[in-house]
KOLDREN-534599 format. One line per field, with one value per residue (C-alpha): residue number from 1; residue in three letters; z negated, y negated, x. Coordinates in pm, 1 decimal. Each point is the difference from the previous one (the first is absolute). Layout:
REM KOLDREN-534599
pos (NUM / ...)
code (ALA / ...)
up (Z / ...)
north (Y / ...)
east (X / ...)
***
This chain:
REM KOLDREN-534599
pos (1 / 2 / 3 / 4 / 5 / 6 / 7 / 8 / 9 / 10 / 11 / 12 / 13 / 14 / 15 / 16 / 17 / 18 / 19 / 20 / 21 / 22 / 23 / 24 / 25 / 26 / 27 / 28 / 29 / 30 / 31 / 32 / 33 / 34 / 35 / 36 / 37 / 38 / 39 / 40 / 41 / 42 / 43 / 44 / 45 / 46 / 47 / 48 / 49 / 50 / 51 / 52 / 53 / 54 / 55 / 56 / 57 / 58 / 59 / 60 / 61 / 62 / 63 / 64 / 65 / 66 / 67 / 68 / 69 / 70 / 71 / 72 / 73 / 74 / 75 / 76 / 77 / 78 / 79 / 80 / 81 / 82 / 83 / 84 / 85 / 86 / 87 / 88 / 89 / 90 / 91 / 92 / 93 / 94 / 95 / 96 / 97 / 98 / 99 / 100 / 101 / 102 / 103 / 104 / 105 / 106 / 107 / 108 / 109 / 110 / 111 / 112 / 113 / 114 / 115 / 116 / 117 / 118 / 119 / 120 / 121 / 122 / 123 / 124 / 125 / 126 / 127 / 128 / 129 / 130 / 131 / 132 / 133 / 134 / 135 / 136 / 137 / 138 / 139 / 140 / 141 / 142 / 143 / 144 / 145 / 146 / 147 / 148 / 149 / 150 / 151 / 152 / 153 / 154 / 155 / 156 / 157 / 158 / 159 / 160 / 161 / 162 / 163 / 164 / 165 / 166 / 167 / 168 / 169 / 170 / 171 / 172 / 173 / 174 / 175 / 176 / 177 / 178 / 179 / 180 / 181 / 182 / 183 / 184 / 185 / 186 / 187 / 188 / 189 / 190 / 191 / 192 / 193 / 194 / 195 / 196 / 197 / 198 / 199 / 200 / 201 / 202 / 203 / 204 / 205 / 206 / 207 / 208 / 209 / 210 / 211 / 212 / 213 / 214 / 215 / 216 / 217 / 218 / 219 / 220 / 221 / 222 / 223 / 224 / 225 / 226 / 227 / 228 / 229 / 230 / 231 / 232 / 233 / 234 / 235 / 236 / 237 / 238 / 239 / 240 / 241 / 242 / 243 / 244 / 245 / 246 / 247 / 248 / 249 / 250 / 251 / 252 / 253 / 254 / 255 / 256 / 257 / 258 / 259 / 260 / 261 / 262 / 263 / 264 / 265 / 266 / 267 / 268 / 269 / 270 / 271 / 272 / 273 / 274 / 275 / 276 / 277 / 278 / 279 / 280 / 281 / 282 / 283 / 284 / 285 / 286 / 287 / 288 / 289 / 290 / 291 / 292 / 293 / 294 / 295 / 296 / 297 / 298 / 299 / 300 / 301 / 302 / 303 / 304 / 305 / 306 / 307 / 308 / 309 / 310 / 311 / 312 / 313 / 314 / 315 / 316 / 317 / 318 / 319 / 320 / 321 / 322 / 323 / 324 / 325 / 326 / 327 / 328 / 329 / 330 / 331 / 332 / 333 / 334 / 335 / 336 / 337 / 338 / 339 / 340 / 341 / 342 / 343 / 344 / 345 / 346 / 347 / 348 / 349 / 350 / 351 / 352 / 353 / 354 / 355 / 356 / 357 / 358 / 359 / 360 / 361 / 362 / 363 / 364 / 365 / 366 / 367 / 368 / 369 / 370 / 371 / 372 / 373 / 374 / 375 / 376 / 377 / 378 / 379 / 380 / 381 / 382 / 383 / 384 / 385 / 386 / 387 / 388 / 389 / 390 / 391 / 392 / 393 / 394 / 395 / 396 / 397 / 398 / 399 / 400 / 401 / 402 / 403 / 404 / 405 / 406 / 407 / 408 / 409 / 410 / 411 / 412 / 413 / 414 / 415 / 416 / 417 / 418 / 419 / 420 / 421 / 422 / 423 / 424 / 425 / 426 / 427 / 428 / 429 / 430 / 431 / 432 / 433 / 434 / 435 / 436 / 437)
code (UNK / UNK / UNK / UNK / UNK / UNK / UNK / UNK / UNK / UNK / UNK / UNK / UNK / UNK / UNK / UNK / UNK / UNK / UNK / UNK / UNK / UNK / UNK / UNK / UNK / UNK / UNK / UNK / UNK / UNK / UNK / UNK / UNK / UNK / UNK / UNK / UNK / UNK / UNK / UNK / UNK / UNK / UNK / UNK / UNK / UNK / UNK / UNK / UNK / UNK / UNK / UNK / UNK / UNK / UNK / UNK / UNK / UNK / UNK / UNK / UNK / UNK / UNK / UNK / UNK / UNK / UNK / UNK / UNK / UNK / UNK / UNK / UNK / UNK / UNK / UNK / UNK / UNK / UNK / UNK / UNK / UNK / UNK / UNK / UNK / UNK / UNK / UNK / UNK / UNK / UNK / UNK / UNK / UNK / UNK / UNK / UNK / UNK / UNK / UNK / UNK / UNK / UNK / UNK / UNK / UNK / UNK / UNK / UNK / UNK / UNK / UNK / UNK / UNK / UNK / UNK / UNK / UNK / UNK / UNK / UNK / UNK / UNK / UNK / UNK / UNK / UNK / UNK / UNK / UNK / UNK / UNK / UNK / UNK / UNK / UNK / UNK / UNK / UNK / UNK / UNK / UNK / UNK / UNK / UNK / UNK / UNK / UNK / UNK / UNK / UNK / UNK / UNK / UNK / UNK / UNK / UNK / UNK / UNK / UNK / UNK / UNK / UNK / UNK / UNK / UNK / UNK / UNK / UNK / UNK / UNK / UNK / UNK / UNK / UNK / UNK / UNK / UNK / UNK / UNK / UNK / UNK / UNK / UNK / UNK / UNK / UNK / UNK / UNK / UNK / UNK / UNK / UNK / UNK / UNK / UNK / UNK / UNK / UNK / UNK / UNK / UNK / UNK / UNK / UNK / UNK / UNK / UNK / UNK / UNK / UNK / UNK / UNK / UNK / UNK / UNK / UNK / UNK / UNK / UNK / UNK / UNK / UNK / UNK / UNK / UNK / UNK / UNK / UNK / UNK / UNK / UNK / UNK / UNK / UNK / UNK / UNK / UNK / UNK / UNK / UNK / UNK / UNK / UNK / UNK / UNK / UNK / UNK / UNK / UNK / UNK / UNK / UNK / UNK / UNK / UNK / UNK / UNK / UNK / UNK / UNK / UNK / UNK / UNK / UNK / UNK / UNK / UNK / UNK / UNK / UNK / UNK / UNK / UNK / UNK / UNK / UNK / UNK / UNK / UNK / UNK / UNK / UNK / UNK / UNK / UNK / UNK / UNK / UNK / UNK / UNK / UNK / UNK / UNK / UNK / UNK / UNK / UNK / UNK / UNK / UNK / UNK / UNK / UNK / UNK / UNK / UNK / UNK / UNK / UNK / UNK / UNK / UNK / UNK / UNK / UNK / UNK / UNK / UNK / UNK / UNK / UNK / UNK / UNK / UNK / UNK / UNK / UNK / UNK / UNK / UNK / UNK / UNK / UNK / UNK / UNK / UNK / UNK / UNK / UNK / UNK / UNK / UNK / UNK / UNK / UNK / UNK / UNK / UNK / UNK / UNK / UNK / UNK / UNK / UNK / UNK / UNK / UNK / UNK / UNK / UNK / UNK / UNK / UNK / UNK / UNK / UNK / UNK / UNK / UNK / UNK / UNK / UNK / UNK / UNK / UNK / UNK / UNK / UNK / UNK / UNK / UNK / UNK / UNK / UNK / UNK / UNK / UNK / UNK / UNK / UNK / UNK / UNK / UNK / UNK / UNK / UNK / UNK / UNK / UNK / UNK / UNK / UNK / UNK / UNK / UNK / UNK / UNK / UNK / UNK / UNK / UNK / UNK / UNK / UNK / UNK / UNK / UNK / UNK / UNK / UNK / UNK / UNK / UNK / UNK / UNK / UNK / UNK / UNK / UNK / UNK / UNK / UNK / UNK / UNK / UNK / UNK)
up (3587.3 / 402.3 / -132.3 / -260.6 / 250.0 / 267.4 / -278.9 / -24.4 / 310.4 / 66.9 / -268.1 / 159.7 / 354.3 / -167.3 / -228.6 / 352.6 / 196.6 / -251.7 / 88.7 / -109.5 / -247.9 / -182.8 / -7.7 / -98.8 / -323.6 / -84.0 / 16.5 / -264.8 / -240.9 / 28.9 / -80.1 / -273.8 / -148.6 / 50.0 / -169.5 / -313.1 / -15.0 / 19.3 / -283.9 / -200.0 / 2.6 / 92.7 / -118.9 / -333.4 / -109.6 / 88.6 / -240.7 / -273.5 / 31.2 / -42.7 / -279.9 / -203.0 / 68.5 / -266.4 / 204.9 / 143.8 / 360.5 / 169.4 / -102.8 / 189.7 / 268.6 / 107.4 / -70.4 / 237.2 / 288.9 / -22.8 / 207.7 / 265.3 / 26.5 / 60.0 / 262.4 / 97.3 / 16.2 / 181.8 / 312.2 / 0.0 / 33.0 / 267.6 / 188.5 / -43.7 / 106.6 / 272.5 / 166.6 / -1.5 / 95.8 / 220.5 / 103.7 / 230.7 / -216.1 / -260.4 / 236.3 / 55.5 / -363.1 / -78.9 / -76.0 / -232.5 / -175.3 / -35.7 / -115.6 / -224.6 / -172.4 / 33.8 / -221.7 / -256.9 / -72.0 / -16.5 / -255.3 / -214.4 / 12.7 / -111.4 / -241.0 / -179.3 / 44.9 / -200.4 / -258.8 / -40.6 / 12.6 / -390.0 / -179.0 / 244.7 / -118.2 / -372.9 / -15.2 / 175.9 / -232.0 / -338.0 / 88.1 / -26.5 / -376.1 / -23.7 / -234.9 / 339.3 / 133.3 / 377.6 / 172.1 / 230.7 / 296.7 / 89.4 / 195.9 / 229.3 / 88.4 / 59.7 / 190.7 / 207.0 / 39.1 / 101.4 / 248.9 / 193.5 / 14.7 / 143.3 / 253.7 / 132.6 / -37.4 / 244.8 / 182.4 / 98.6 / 21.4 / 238.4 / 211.3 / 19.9 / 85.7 / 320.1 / -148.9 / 99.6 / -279.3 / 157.3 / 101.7 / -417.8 / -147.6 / 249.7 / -138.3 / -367.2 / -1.2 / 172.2 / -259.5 / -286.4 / 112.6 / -51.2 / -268.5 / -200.2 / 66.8 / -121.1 / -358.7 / -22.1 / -386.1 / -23.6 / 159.6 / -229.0 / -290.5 / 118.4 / 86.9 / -343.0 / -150.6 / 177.5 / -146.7 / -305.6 / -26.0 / 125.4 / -270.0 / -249.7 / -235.2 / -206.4 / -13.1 / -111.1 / -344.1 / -82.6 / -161.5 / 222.4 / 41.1 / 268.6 / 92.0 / -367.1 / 16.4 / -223.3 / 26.7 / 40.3 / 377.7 / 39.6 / 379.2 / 318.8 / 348.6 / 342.0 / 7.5 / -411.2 / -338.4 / -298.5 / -378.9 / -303.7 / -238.6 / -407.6 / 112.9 / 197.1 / 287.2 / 313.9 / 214.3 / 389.0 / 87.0 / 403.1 / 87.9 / 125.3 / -280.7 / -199.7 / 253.7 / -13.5 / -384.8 / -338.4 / -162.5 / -349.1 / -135.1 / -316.6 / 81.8 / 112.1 / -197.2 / -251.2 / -79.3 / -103.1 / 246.8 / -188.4 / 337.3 / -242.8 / -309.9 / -10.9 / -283.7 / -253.1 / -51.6 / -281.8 / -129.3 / -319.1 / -193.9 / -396.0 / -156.7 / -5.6 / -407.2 / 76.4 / -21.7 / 361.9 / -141.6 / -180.6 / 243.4 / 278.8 / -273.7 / -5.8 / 359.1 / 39.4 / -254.5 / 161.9 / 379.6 / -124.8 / -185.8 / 314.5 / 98.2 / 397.8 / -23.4 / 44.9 / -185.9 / 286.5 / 83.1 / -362.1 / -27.4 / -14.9 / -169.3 / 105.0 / -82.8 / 307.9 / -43.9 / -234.2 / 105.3 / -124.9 / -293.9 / -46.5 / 53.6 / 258.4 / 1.1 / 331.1 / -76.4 / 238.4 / 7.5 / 252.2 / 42.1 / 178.4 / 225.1 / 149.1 / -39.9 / -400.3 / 35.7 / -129.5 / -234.0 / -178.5 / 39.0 / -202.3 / -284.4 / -20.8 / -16.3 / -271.4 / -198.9 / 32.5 / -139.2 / -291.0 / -95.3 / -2.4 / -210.3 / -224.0 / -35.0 / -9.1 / 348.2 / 158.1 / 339.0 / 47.8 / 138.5 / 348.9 / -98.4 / 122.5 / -254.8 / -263.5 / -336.7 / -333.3 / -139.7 / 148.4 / -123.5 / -236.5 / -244.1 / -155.6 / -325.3 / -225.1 / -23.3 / 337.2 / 135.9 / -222.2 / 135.0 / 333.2 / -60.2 / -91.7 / 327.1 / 197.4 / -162.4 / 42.6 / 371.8 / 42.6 / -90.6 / 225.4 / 305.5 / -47.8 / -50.6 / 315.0 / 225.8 / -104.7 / 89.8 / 312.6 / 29.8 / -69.7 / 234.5 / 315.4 / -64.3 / -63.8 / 391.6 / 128.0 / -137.1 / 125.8 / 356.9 / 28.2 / -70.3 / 287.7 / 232.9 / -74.9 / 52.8 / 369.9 / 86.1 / -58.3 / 356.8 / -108.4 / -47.1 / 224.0 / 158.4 / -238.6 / -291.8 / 107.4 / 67.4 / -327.7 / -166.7 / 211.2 / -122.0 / -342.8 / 62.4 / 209.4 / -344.5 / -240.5 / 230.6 / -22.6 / -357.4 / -36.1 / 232.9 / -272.7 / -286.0 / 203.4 / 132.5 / -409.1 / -179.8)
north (5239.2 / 74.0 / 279.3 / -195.4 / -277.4 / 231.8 / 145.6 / -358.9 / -60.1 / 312.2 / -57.3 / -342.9 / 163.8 / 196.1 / -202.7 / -262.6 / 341.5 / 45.7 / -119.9 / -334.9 / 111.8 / 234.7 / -342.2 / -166.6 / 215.4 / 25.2 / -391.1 / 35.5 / 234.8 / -201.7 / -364.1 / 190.5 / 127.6 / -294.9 / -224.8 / 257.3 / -78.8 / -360.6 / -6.7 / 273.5 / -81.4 / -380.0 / -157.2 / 167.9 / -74.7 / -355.5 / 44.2 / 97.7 / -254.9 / -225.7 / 144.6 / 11.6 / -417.7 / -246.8 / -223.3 / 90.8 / -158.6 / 239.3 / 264.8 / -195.4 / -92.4 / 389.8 / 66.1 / -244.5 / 109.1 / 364.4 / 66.3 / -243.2 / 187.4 / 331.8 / -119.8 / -183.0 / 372.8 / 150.9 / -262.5 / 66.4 / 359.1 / -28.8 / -203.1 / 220.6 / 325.8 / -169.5 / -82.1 / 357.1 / 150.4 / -283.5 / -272.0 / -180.7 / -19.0 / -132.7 / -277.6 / -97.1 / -17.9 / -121.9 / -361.4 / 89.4 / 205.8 / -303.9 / -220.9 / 269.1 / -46.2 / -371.2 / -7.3 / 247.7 / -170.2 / -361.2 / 135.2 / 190.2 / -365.4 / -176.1 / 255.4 / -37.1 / -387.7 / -7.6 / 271.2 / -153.9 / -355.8 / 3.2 / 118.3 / -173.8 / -322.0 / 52.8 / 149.2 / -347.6 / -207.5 / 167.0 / -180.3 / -330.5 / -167.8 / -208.1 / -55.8 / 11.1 / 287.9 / -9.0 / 306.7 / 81.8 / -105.2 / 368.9 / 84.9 / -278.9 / 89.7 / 373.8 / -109.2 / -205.8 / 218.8 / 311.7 / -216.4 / -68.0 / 376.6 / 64.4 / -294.5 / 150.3 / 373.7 / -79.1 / -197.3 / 307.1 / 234.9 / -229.4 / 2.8 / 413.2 / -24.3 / -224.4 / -228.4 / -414.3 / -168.0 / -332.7 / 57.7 / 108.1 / -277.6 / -253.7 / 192.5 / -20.8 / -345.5 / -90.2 / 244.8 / -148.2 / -384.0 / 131.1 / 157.3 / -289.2 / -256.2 / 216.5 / 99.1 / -305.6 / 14.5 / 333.2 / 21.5 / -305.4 / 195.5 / 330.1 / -225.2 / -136.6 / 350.5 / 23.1 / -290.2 / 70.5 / 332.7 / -204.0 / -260.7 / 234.6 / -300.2 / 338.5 / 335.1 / 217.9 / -0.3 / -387.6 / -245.9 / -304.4 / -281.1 / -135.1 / -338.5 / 75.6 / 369.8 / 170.1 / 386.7 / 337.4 / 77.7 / 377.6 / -35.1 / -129.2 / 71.4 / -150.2 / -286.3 / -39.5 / 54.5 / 101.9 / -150.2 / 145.2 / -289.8 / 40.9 / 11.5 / 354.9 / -209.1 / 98.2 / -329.4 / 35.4 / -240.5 / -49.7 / -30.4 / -308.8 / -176.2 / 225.0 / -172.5 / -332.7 / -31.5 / -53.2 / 381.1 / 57.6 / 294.6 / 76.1 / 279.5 / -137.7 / -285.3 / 142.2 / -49.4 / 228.9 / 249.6 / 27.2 / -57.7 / 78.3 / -209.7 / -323.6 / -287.5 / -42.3 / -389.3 / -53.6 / -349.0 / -64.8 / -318.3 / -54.5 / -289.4 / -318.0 / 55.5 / 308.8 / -9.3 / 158.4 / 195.5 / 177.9 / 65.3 / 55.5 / 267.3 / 193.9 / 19.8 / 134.9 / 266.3 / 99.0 / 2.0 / 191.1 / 263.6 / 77.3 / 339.4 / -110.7 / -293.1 / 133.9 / -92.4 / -153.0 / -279.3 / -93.4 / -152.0 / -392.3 / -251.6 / -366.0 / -338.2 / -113.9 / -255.2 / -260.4 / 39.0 / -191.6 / 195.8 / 293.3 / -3.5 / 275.3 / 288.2 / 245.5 / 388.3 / 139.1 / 360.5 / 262.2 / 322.6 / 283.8 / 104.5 / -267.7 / 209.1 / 6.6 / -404.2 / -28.7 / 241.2 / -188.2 / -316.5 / 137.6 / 117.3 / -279.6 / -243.3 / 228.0 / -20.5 / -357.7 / 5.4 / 161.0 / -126.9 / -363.9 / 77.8 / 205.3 / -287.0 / -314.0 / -109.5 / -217.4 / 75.1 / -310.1 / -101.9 / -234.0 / -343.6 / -27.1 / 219.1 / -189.8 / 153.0 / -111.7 / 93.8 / 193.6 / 406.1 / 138.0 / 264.6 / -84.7 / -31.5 / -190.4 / 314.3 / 99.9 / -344.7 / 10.6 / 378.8 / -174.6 / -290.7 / 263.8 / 200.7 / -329.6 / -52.1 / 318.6 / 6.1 / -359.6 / 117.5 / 359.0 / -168.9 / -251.5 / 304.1 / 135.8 / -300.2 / -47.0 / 341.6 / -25.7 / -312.0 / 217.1 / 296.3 / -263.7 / -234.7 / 406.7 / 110.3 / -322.3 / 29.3 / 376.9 / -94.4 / -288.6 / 251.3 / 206.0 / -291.9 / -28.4 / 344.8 / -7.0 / -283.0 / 261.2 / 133.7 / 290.7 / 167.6 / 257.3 / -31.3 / 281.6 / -155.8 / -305.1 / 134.9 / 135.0 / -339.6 / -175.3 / 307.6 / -101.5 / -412.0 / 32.9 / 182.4 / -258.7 / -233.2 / 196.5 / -23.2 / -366.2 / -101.5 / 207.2 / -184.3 / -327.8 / 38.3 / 102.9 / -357.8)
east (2424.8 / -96.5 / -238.9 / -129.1 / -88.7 / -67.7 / -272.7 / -155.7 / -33.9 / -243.4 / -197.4 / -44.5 / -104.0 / -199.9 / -185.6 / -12.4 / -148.3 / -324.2 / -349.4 / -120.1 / -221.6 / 280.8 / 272.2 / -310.6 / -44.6 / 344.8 / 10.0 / -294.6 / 201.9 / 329.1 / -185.1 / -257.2 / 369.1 / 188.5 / -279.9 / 16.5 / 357.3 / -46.3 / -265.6 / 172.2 / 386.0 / -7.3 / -345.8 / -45.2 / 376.1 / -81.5 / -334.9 / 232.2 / 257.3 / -277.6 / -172.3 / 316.0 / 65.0 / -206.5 / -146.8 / -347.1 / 1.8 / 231.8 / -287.5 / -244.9 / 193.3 / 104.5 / -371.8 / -99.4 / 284.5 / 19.9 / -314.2 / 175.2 / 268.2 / -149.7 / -225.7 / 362.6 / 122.1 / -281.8 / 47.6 / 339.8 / -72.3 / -243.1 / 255.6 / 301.3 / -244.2 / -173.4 / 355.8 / 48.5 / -337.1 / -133.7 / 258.6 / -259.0 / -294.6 / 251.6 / 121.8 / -358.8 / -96.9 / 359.1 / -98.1 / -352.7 / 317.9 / 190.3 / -310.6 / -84.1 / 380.9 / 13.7 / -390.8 / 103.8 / 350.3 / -161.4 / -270.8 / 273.4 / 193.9 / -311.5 / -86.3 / 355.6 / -10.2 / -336.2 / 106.4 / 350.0 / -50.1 / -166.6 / 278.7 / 306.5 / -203.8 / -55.6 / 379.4 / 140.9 / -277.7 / 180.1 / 341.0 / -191.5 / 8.0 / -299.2 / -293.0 / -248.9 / -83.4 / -56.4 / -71.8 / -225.1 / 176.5 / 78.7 / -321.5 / 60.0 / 338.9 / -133.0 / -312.8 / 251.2 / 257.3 / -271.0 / -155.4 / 341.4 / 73.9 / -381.0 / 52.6 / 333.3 / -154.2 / -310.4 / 231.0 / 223.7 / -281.5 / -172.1 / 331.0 / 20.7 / -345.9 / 112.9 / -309.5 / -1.1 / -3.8 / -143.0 / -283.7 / -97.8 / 216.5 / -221.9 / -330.5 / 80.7 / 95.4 / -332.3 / -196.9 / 227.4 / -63.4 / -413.2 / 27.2 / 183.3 / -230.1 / -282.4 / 190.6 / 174.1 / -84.9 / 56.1 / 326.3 / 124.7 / -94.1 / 232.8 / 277.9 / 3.8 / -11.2 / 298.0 / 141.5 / -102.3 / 140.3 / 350.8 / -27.7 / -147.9 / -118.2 / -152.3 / -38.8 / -316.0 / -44.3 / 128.4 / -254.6 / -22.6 / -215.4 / -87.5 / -241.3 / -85.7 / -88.6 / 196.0 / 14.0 / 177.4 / 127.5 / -172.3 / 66.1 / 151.2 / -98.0 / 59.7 / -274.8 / -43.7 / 87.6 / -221.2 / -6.8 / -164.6 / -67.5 / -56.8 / -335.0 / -5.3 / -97.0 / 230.5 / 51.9 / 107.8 / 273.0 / 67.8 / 326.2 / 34.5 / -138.0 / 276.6 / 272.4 / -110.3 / -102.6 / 208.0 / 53.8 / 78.6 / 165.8 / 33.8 / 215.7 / 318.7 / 71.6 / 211.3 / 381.6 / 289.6 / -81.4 / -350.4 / -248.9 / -336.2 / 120.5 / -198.5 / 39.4 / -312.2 / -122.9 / -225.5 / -76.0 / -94.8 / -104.2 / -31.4 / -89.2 / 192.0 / 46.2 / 222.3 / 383.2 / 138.4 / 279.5 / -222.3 / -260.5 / 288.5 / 129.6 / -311.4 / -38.0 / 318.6 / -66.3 / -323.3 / 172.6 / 241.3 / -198.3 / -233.3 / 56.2 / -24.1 / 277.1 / 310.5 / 367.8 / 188.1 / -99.7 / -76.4 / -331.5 / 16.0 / -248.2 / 43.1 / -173.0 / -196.7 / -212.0 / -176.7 / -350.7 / -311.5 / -83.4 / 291.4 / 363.9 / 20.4 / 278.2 / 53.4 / 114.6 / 251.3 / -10.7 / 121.5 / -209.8 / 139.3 / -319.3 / -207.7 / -266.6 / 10.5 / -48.2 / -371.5 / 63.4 / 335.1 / -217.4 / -292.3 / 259.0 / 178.3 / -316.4 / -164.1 / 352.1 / 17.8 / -354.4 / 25.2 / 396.7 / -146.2 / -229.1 / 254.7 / 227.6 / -252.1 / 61.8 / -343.8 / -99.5 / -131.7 / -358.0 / -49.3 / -64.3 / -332.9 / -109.2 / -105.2 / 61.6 / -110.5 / 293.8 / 307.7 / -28.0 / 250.0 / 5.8 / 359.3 / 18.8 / 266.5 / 214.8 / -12.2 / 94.8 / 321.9 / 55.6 / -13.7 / 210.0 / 257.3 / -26.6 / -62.4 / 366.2 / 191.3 / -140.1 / 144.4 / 325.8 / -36.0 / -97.9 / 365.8 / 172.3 / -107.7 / 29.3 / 388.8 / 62.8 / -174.8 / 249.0 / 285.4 / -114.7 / -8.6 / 316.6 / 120.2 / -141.4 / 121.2 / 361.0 / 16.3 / -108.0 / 266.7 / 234.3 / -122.8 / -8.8 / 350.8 / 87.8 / -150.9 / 241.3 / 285.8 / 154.0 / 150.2 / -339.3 / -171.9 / -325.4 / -158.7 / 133.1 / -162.7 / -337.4 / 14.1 / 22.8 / -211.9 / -304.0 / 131.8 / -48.1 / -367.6 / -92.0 / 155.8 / -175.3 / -350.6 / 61.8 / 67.3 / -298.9 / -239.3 / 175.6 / -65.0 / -386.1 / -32.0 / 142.7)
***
């Protein structure tokens, strides 16, 4: 062991006892073979641990750092070999050294904070159970966040750099004071982008209307957003108008976890000669038969008004893509066209029409055919209603029970959070049976 240190300590001497420019070459060999080993055994076994995961942002994110960290490696280098070749030119340079750390760990903070922040939002977003989608809010909290690391970063670099910090601080505020009442407008218009991308009342993509513009959101940026109507026509929204004004979206209104589902209204009126069953009857069949209407919620017809010259009927329908809602309108009114003229039903004419006589084709035969239907659609449209009746005294009568069960002591809290999911969807339930009657 004393010749083995005794060995170690003249190869020290004598690697001390060279000339500059030799340590200085041999400094160059070690870091060019110590940076192979750090890309060969460390960085590329970190590329395939990430290649092998499923998710995609741990690709980007060692993308994004890996250069960092060899530059990292490099100053580290330089540092180690000037403390042996040059120990006074290191102490002089020591603190640009420590800036140069302090800069390239705050950018490989903010780089993970903006890579990160996506996914750590969407993945706490999934455990929420709600028909409206709210996201968006992510960029805000990584804007945020990288702004607080840069603000501490140039904060410590300032104090290697033995830099007063008044003196700037005193400046900016002057400059900022100018600048904001020059771009008051403007400024108003990037702070509400701001809280905008907070509130996220939409995302790109959504249909919204807004002041009565209706249109497709192709873009947000700091001081506006852009709509492209039916029309092709893009329209330039500021952001403070956005802020202040009423904004509908017709992407986030649905139930049942369904954010894009919307509900169809389509009134109808026939004339006042027409038995309601039976038009209510045909309605229903022609709701239900659109390809765009989906099973659940079954489509709905109800009786909504006596107007002054046709009893009017409403169509409740649920579509699964607001986007197929001018379509499913256009099939249904052609269907509704063509069935009331089928089965003998008058669309009737406005009243300040005046008509020799009132249109109709019907003959003897086909009146009795539609007496018959105007019957069997009488009787249908009972049958339905009591089991409608039975279905809600049946909702009503299964939620008591629940109520009841949550008075019990002896049950834990996940066994009550369990029921009480079970009783907010009765209730959901019952409150689409009630806005129905």
């Amino acid at each position: 062991m004393v010749e083995i240190a005794e060995s170690i300590q003249l190869g020290i001497d004598t690697l001390n006892g060279l000339d500059w420019y030799f340590q200085v070459l041999i400094c160059i060999g070690t870091s060019i073979l110590a940076i192979y080993c750090l890309r060969r055994f460390v960085l590329r076994q970190i590329a395939e641990l990430v290649n092998d995961t499923e998710v995609g942002w741990d690709n980007d994110l060692y993308i994004a750092l890996e250069s960092k960290i060899n530059i990292f490696f490099v100053a580290i280098c330089v540092n180690i070999s000037l403390l042996w070749v040059n120990p006074d030119l290191l102490s002089s340079i020591f603190p640009l050294l420590n800036s140069l750390y302090i800069l390239l760990l705050t950018m490989m903070l903010t780089t993970t904070v903006k890579i990160a922040t996506p996914p750590l939002m969407a993945l706490m977003n999934s455990n929420k159970k709600s028909g409206v989608s709210v996201t968006g809010g992510n960029h805000f909290v990584s804007i945020i966040v990288r702004i607080v690391i840069w603000l501490i970063g140039i904060n410590a670099i300032l104090g290697e750099l033995n830099i007063e910090v008044t003196g700037i601080l005193a400046s900016f505020a002057l400059f900022s004071l100018i600048i904001g009442l020059s771009l008051q407008h403007t400024i108003g218009n990037i702070l509400n982008s701001f809280m905008l991308a907070m509130d996220s009342p939409f995302d790109v993509g959504d249909r919204i209307e807004v002041e009565g513009i209706e249109g497709r959101v192709v873009s947000t940026g700091i001081l506006s957003t852009k709509l492209l109507t039916y029309a092709e026509e893009l329209v330039i929204i500021p952001n403070n108008t956005l802020v202040s004004a009423k904004i509908r979206n017709m992407a986030r209104g649905g139930g049942d976890g369904q954010p894009r589902r919307i509900n169809l209204l389509i009134d109808v009126g026939a004339a006042y000669g027409e038995e309601p069953p039976h038009v209510k009857q045909v309605l229903i069949d022609i709701a239900k038969d659109c390809p765009y209407t989906v099973e659940e919620p079954t489509p709905r017809v109800l009786f909504v008004e006596l107007g002054e010259y046709s009893i009017d009927f409403r169509i409740y329908a649920w579509i699964d893509n607001y986007s197929d809602e001018w379509p499913a309108r256009d099939w249904i009114l052609q269907r509704v066209f063509e069935r009331f003229s089928q089965e003998g039903i008058e669309i009737p004419f406005p009243t300040s029409v005046e008509l020799p006589e009132i249109p109709s084709g019907s003959t003897e035969t086909s009146k009795k055919r539609k007496r018959a239907r105007q019957k069997a659609a009488r009787i249908q449209m009972s049958k339905d209603e009591k089991f409608y009746r039975e279905e809600r005294d049946s909702l009503k009568s299964l939620l008591e029970d629940l109520e009841e069960q949550m008075k019990d002591a002896t049950l834990g809290s996940r066994q009550k959070d369990q029921i009480r999911k079970e009783m907010a969807s009765l209730n959901a339930t019952l409150q689409r049976f009630d806005s129905e009657d």
